[in-house]
ZAFI-787408 format. One record per residue (C-alpha): x, y, z; residue in three letters. Coordinates in steps of 0.2 Angstrom, whole numbers, padded with zeros to 4 digits, always signed. Layout:
BEGIN
XYZALA;...
This chain:
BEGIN
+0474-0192-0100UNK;+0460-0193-0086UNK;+0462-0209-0072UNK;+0451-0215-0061UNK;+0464-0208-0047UNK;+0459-0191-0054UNK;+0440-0193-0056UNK;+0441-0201-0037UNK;+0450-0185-0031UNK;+0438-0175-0038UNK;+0424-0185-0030UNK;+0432-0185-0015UNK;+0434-0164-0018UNK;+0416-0161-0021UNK;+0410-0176-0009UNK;+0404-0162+0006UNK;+0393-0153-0007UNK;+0384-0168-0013UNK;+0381-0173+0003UNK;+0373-0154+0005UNK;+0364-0155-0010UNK;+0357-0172-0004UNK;+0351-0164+0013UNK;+0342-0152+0008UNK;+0332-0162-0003UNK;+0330-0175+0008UNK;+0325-0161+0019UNK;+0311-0154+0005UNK;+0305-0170-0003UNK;+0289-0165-0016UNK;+0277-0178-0025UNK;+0279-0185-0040UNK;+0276-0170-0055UNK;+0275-0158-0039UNK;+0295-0155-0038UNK;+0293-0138-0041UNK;+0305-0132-0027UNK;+0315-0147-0030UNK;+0317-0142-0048UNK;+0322-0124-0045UNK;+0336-0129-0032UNK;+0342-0142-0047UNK;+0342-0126-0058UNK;+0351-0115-0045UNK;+0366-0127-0042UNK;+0368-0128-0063UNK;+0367-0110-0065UNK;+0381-0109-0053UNK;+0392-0119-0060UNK;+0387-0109-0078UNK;+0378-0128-0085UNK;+0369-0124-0098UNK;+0351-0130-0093UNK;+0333-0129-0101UNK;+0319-0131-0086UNK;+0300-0133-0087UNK;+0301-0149-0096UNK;+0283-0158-0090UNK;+0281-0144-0079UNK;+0297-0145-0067UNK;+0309-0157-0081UNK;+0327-0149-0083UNK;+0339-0156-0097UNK;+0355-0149-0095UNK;+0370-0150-0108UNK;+0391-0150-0104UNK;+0399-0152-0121UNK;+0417-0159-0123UNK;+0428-0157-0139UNK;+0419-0163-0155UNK;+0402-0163-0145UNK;+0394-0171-0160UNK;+0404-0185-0159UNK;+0395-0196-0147UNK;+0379-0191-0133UNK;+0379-0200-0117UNK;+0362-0197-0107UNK;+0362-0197-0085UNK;+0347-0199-0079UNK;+0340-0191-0062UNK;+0324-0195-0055UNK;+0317-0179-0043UNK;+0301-0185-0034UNK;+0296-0191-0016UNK;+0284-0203-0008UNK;+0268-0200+0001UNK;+0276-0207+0017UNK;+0280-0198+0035UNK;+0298-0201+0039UNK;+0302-0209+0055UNK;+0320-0207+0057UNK;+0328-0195+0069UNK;+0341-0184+0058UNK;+0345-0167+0055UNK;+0340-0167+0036UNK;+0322-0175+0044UNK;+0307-0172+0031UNK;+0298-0154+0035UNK;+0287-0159+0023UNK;+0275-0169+0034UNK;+0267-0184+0026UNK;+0280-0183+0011UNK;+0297-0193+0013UNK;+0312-0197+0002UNK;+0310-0215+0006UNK;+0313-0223-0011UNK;+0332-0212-0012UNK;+0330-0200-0024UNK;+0336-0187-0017UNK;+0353-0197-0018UNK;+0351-0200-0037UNK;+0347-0180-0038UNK;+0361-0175-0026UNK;+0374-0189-0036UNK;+0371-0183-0054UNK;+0370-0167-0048UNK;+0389-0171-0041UNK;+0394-0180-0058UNK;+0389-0165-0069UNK;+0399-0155-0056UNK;+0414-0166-0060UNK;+0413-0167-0078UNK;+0410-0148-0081UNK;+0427-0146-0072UNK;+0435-0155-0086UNK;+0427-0153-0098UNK;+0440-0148-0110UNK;+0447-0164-0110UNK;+0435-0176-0117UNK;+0426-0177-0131UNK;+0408-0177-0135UNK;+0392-0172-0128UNK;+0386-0174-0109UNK;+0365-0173-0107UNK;+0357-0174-0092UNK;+0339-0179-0088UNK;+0331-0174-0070UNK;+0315-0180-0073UNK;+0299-0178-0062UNK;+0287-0193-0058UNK;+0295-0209-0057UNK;+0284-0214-0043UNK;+0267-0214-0054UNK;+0259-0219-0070UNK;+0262-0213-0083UNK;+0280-0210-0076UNK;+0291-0192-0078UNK;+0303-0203-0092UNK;+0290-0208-0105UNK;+0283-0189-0103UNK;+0302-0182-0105UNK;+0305-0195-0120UNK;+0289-0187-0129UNK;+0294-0170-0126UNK;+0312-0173-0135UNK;+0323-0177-0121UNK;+0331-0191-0131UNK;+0334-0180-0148UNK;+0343-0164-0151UNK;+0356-0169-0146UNK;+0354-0188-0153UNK;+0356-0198-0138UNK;+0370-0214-0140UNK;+0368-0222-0123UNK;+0357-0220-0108UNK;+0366-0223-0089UNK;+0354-0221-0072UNK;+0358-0229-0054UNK;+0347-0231-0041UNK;+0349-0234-0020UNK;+0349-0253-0016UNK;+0349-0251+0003UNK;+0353-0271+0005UNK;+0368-0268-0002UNK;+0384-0262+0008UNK;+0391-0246+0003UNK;+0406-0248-0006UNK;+0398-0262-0020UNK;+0387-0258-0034UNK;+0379-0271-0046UNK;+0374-0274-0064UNK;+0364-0286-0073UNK;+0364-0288-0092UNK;+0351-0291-0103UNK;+0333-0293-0096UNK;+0332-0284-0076UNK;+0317-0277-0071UNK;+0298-0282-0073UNK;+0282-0272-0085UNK;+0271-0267-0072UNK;+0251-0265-0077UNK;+0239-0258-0065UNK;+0221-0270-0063UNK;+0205-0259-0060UNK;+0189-0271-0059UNK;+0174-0268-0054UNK;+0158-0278-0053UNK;+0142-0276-0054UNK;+0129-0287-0047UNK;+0110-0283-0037UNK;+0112-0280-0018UNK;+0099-0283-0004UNK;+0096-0291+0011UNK;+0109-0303+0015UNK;+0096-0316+0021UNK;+0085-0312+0005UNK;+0094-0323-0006UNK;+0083-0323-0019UNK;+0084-0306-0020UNK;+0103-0304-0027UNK;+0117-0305-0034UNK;+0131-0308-0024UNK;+0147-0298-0031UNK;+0159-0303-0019UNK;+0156-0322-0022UNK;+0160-0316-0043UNK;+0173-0307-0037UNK;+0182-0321-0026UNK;+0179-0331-0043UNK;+0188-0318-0053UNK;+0201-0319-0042UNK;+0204-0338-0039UNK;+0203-0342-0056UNK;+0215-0326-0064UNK;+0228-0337-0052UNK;+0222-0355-0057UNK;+0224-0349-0075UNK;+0240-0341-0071UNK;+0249-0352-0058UNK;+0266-0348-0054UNK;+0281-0353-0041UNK;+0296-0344-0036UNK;+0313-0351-0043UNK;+0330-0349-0034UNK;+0331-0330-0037UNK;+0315-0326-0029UNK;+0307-0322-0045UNK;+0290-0329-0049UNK;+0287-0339-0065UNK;+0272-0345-0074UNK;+0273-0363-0072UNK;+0268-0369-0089UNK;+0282-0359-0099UNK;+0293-0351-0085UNK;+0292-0333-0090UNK;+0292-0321-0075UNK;+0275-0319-0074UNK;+0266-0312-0058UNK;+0246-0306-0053UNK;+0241-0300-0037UNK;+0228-0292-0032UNK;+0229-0280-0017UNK;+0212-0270-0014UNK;+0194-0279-0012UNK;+0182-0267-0010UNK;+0165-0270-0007UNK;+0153-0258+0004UNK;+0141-0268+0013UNK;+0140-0274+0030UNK;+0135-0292+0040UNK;+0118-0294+0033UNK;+0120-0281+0018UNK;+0124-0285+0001UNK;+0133-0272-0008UNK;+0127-0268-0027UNK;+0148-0269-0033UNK;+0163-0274-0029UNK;+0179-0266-0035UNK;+0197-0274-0037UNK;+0214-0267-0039UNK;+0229-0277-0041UNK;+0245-0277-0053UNK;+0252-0289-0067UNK;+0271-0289-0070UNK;+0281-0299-0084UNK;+0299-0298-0092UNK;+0291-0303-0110UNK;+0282-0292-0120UNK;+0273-0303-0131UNK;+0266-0312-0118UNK;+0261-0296-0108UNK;+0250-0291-0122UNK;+0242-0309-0121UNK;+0240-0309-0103UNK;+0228-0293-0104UNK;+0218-0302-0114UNK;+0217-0317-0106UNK;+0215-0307-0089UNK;+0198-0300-0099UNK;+0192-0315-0107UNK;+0193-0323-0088UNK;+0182-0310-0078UNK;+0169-0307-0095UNK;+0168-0329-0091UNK;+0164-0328-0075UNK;+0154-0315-0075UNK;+0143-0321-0087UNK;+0141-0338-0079UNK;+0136-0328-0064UNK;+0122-0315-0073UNK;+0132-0299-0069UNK;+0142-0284-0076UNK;+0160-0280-0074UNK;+0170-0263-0080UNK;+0189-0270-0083UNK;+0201-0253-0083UNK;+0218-0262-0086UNK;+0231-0248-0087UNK;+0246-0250-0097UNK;+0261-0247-0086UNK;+0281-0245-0088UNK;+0290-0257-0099UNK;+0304-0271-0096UNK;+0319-0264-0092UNK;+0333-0270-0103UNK;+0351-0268-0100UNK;+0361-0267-0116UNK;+0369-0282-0113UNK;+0385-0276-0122UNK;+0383-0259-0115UNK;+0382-0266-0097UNK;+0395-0278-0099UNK;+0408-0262-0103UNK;+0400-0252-0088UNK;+0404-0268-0076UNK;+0422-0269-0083UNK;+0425-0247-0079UNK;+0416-0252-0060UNK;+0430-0265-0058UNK;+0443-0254-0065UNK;+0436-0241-0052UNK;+0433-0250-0037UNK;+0439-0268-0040UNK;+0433-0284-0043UNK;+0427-0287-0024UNK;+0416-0273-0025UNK;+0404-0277-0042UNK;+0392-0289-0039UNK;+0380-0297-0053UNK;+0362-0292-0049UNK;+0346-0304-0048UNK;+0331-0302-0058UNK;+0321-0292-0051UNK;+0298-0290-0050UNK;+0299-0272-0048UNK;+0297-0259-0061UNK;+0305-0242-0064UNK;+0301-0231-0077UNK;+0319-0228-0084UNK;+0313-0245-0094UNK;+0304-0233-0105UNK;+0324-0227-0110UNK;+0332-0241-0110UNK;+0317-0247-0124UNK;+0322-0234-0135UNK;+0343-0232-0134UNK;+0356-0241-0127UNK;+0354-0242-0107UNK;+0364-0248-0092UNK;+0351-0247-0074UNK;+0365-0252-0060UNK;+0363-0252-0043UNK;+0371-0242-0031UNK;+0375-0250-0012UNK;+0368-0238+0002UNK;+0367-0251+0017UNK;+0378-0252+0031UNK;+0373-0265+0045UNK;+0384-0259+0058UNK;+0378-0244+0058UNK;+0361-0249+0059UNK;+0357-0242+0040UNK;+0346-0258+0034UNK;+0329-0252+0031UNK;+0323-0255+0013UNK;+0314-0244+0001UNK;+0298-0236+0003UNK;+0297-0237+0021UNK;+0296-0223+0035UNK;+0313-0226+0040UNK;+0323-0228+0027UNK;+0340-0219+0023UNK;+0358-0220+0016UNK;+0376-0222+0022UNK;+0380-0208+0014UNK;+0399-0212+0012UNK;+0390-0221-0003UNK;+0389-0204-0010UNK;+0407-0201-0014UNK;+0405-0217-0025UNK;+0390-0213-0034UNK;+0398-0195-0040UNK;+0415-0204-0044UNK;+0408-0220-0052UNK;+0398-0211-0063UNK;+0408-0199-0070UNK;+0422-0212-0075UNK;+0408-0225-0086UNK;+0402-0208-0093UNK;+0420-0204-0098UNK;+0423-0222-0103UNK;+0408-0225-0114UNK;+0410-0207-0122UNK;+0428-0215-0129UNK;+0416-0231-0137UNK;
């Protein structure tokens, strides 16, 4: 009978190498559906250890297979996501970025580096469980239309049949030693906003002579957020006022190339809509149209609306989850699982967790007294990476316990 003493001793055995593997690709971060090195090291490590492993999946995709006794009894999918950030790290370490301008700063490298450790663990012992282990490093998680959806389309969830889906990703604000899990509903759709408008420029003291587009466009904007207001409620999370579903539009880009007395011909926007509902994303688009076609007609100009579907909710199987928090506790005790809050941001694992049985959990990375508190997608980002002894060990153990469901 395997126990989570054993699993830990092995994560503790194999702890040095992960940190190895998380170094060097931490060391030689590569864009999203560019991980072509990052890929071939990933092969080099499974060929090693003699996992079985098909590569070139979406270009640099590798599934790889360990099967237990009675493989087709049950299939639980890890998932790995491979691709780096166009950022230029700031820290001062020895794994420091040589990539310039391209930096691990969103910790992929440790979700590499971890499953890479748990598929380690699990080959070891193989021979005493049952079932079937497939693992998914996927490329592009970072951008539309994400590495996962691409993988799902090119069969990653058939052959074998996948039952479950498990993925973990860095959450630097919380301590190493804790991980956290949210059933049910977790993380936002995430729609990209391309807009731009079409008016007459001229002279700015012409007026006559045009039609404004940044006035339409400072329309557009104000009354998107009139029709949509929303507030923040005790989580942080913002919700549409009238029927309180998370619900937020922002718009980050105005761009409009004139000068002080020079009116530009069109203004482009670009801006992002996130919800946890996918009824009323769908309705929003429209509504989202039928605003700036309004206003633009009111104003006698054009507009080209580009909305570009993005990733899905994520959904935690809430019974799924709920199994996955009880093996954490079993692991590392009460103290150290935490219940997540909703969260606005997007991933693309959603796209999984839409089509089988998921469990998204965060892993903690942070460690204040060691000064190890930058966030995500920042130039100075990093991991205590005593978290990475955790990750391995943790899991392997809700693999091996969600392969006995």
């Amino acid at each position: 009978m395997i126990t989570a003493d054993y699993i830990k001793k092995l994560a503790k055995h194999y702890f040095n190498e992960v940190v190895s593997y998380r170094r060097h690709l931490h060391s030689h971060p590569e864009l999203s559906f560019k991980e072509f090195e990052t890929s071939s090291y990933v092969s080099s490590v499974l060929t090693r250890y003699k996992i079985p492993h098909t590569t070139g999946l979406v270009g640099t995709g590798i599934i790889a297979i360990i099967q237990g006794r009675n493989p087709q009894s049950r299939t639980v999918m890890l998932r790995a996501d491979m691709d780096a950030l166009p950022i230029q790290e700031e820290n001062n370490v020895v794994y420091k970025s040589k990539n310039p301008g391209v930096m691990h700063a969103c910790g992929h490298d440790v979700h590499t580096a971890s499953v890479l450790g748990t598929a380690v663990i699990l080959n070891d012992i193989k021979a005493e469980f049952e079932g079937t282990i497939k693992i998914m490093f996927q490329p592009g998680e970072e951008v539309l239309p994400g590495g996962s959806s691409l993988m799902i389309k090119a069969g990653a969830l058939t052959d074998p049949q996948v039952d479950i889906a498990l993925a973990q990703h860095v959450f630097p604000s919380m301590e190493t030693g804790k991980v956290g899990f949210r059933s049910g509903m977790y993380m936002a759709s995430t729609d990209e906003l391309h807009i731009t408008i079409k008016g007459k420029g001229g002279h700015a003291a012409m007026a006559d002579d045009y039609l404004n587009p940044l006035v339409v466009a400072a329309h557009v904007i104000t009354s998107i957020e009139e029709q949509f207001p929303f507030s923040t409620d005790d989580e942080g999370v913002a919700r549409n006022i009238h029927n309180q579903i998370p619900t937020l539009i922002a718009f980050g880009k105005i761009e409009g190339k004139g000068a002080t007395n020079v009116i530009p011909d069109t203004v482009y926007l670009a801006g992002t809509f996130r919800t946890m509902d996918e009824a009323w994303r769908l309705e929003v688009k429209q509504k989202i149209k039928t605003i700036i076609l309004t206003v633009c007609e009111k104003y006698g100009v054009e507009a080209e609306i580009n909305i570009i579907d993005g990733y899905p909710c994520l959904v935690n199987n809430e019974a799924l989850t709920q199994s996955c928090r009880a093996a954490a506790i079993e692991f590392l005790g009460e103290a150290c699982v935490d219940e997540l809050p909703l969260r606005m941001t997007a991933e693309d694992f959603a796209y999984v967790s839409q089509v089988v049985p998921s469990c998204f959990y965060r892993l903690g990375t942070g460690n204040r007294q060691k000064g190890i508190v930058s966030g995500v997608h920042t130039s100075t980002f990093d991991i205590d990476e005593n978290s990475l002894e955790i990750s391995t060990g943790l899991m392997a153990w809700l693999t091996l316990k969600n392969l006995k469901s």
